[in-house]
N, C-alpha and C positions, 0 to 999 in steps of 0.2 A: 468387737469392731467399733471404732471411731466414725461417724459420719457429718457433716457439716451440712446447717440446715440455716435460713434463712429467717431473720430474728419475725418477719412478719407472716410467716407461715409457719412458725416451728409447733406453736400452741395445740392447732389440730392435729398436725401429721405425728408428733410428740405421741400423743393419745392410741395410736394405731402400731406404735414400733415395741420388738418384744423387751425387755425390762432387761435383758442383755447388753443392751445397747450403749455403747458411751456418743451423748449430745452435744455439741459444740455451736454455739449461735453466733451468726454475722450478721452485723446493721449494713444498710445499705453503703458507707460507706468503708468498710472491709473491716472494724473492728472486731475482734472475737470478746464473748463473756470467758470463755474457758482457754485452756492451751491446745489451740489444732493441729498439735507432732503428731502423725501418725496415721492423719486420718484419710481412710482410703475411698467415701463419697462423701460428692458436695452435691447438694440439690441446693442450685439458685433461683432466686427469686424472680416476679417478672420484670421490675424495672434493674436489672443488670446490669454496672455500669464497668469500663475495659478497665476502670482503675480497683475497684472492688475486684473482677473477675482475676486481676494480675494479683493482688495482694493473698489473695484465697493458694492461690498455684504455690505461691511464692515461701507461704507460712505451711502449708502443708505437699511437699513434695511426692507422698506417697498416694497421692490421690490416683487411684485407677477407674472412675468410675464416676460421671458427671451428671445429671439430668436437669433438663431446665422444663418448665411449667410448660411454656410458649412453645406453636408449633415452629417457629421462626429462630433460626440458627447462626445467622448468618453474624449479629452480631458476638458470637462468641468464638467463630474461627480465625482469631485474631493469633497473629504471628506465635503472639509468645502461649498460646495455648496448644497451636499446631506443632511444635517443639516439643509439649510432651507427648507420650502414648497412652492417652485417655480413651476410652469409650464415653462419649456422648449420647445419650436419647434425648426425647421429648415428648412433649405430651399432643400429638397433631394427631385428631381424633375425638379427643376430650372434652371438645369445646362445640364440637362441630354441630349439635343442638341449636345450643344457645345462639351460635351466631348465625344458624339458618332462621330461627324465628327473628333476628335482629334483621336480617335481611328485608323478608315479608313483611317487617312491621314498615322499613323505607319504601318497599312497594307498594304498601297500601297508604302510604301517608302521603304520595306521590297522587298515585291514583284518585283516593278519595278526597286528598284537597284541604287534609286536616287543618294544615295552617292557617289558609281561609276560613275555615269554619271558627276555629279557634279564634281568630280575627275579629269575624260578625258576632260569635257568642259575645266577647268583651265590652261589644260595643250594644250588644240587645238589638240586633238587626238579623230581619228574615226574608230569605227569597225563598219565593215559591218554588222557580223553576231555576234550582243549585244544578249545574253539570256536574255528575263525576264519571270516570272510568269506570268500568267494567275489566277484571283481569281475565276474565272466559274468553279465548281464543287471542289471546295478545302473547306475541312471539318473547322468549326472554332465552339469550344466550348466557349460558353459565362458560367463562374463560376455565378450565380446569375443573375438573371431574373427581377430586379425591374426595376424602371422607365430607367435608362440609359441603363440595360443591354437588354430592348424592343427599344431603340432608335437604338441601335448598330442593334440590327435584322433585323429589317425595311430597315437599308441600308444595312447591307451583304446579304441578300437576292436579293435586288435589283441588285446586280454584280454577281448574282447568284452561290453564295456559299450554301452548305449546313450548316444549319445552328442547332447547338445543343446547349442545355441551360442544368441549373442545380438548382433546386429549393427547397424547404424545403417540398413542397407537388404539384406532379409531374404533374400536370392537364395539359391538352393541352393547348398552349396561339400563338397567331397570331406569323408568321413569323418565327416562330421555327420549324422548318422540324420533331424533337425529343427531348423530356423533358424528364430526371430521376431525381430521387430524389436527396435530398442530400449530401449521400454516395453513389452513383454511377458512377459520374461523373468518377471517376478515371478508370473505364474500359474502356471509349472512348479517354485515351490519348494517347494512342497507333496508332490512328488513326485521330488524330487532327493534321491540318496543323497548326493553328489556338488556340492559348489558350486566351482568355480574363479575367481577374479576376475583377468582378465586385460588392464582395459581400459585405455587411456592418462587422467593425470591431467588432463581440462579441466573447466572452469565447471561442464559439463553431468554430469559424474561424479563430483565430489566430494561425499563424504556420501552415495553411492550408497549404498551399505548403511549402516542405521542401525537400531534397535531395532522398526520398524514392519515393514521387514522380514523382519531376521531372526528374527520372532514367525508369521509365514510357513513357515519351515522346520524339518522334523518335528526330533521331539530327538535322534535318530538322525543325522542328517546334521552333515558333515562341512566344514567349509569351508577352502579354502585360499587366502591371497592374496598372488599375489605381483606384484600393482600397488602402486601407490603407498600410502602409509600410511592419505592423506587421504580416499581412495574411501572405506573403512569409519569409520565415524565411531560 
């Protein structure tokens, strides 16, 4: 089996495949090192671009079988990919550590006022009486509840926040203090310290937030998002 691997990730994933295998490498802008006739997976890399992802399709026709890194898909359902009969994955899950503690680190950098401190360090100046937050019992809605928006839970919870989610069908799930559905969430941002957007980008969520409702949430709150660009509009 031929498979197509992405010249800046091939090095490690290289090291893990069994010695069966014939490798073929693309630079980011669709060059191959080898001849890709034949090859029936491509694993793309995360900066993906429609003219790379066409030349890939283009030089290897028999490709049945795609994955990309990123949980985000959206830029790869592009006409002339939806023409072939690929199976597509992704790696949404993967990541969802890392970018719950990336979250917590904006929360507490929010909170604690890092950049003021950072500020007074450079300059060699001390106040006595510095304010900061406290995140014990400060309200934080998480927009979408899958794999990272449960990793985020698990640690706001642990600093004991209360903890609110927002799902497509409202069932209770660990770590979540409160689940509504998902057109409800906008009656709790009145009362969110705390906004997280954590949904996947389809039809139904882009331009999820936009001026109507961020006029909704106090001026105190905080928002962080790290879905897609286009949810917030």
């Amino acid at each position: 089996m031929k498979l197509i691997l992405p010249i800046e990730l091939a090095s490690d994933i290289e090291l893990l495949l069994p010695a069966n295998l014939t490798v073929v490498r693309v630079d980011n802008e669709g060059n191959f090192d080898g001849d890709p006739t034949g090859a029936e997976v491509y694993l793309n890399g995360f900066k993906l671009k429609d003219t790379t992802l066409h030349k890939v399709l283009a030089a290897a026709p028999t490709i049945r079988w795609q994955h990309t890194p990123s949980s985000g898909v959206d830029h790869i359902l592009t006409p002339t990919f939806l023409e072939r009969d690929i199976i597509l994955t992704n790696g949404s899950g993967s990541h969802a550590i890392s970018i719950a503690e990336f979250v917590l680190n904006f929360i507490l950098y929010h909170a604690k006022k890092v950049q003021q401190l950072k500020y007074l360090q450079a300059r060699q100046q001390w106040f006595k009486w510095f304010e900061v937050e406290e995140l014990y019992g400060k309200n934080l809605l998480i927009i979408g509840t899958g794999n990272i928006g449960r990793e985020i839970a698990i640690r706001a919870k642990a600093f004991g926040m209360q903890v609110w989610g927002s799902r497509r069908h409202p069932q209770p799930l660990s770590n979540f203090h409160k689940i509504v559905g998902a057109h409800e969430w906008r009656a709790l941002l009145p009362e969110a310290d705390y906004v997280v957007v954590a949904t996947p980008l389809t039809p139904e969520t882009k331009g999820l937030l936009n001026g109507e409702t961020l006029r909704l949430m106090r001026p105190s709150a905080y928002l962080i998002n790290i879905a897609r660009g286009a949810i917030a509009l």
